[in-house]
C-alpha positions in Angstrom: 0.0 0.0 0.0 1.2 3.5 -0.7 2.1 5.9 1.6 0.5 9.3 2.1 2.8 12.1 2.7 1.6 15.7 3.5 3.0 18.7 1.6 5.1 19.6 4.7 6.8 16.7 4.7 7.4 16.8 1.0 8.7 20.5 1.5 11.2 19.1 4.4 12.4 16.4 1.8 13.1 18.6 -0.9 14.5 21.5 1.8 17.1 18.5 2.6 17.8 17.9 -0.9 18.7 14.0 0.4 16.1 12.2 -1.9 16.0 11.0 -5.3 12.8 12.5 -5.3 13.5 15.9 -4.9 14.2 17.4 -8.2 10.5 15.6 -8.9 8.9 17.7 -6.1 11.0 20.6 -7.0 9.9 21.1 -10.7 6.2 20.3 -9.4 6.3 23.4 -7.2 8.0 25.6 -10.4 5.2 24.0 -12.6 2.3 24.9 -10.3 3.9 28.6 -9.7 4.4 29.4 -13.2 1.0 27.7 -14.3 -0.8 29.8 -11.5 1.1 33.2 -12.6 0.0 32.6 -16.3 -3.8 31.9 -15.1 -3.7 35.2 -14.1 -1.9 37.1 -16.4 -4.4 35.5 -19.3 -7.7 36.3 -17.1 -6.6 39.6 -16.6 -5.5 39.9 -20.8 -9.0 38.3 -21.5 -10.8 40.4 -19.1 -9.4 43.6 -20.3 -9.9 42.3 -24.0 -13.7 41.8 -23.7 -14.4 44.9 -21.1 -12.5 47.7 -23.0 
């Protein structure tokens, strides 16, 4: 059975840097940082596309 591990222990394990999975948790947090930073940008393009 899988394990469950909480997003503060996977922040300690990549913090450590003494896993194989850290570059894996790393480029996760990148993804979901950059993904949420482009969300935004393109509501706020489309918003001001269809209002003005």
């Amino acid at each position: 059975m899988a394990e469950t591990t909480t997003p503060g222990e996977l922040i300690e394990e990549a913090h450590h840097g003494h896993s194989e999975r850290t570059p894996a948790i790393a480029l996760t947090g990148v993804f979901v940082a950059v993904s949420i930073v482009v969300a935004v940008v393109a509501g706020v393009a489309l918003l001001v596309y269809y209002v003005a």
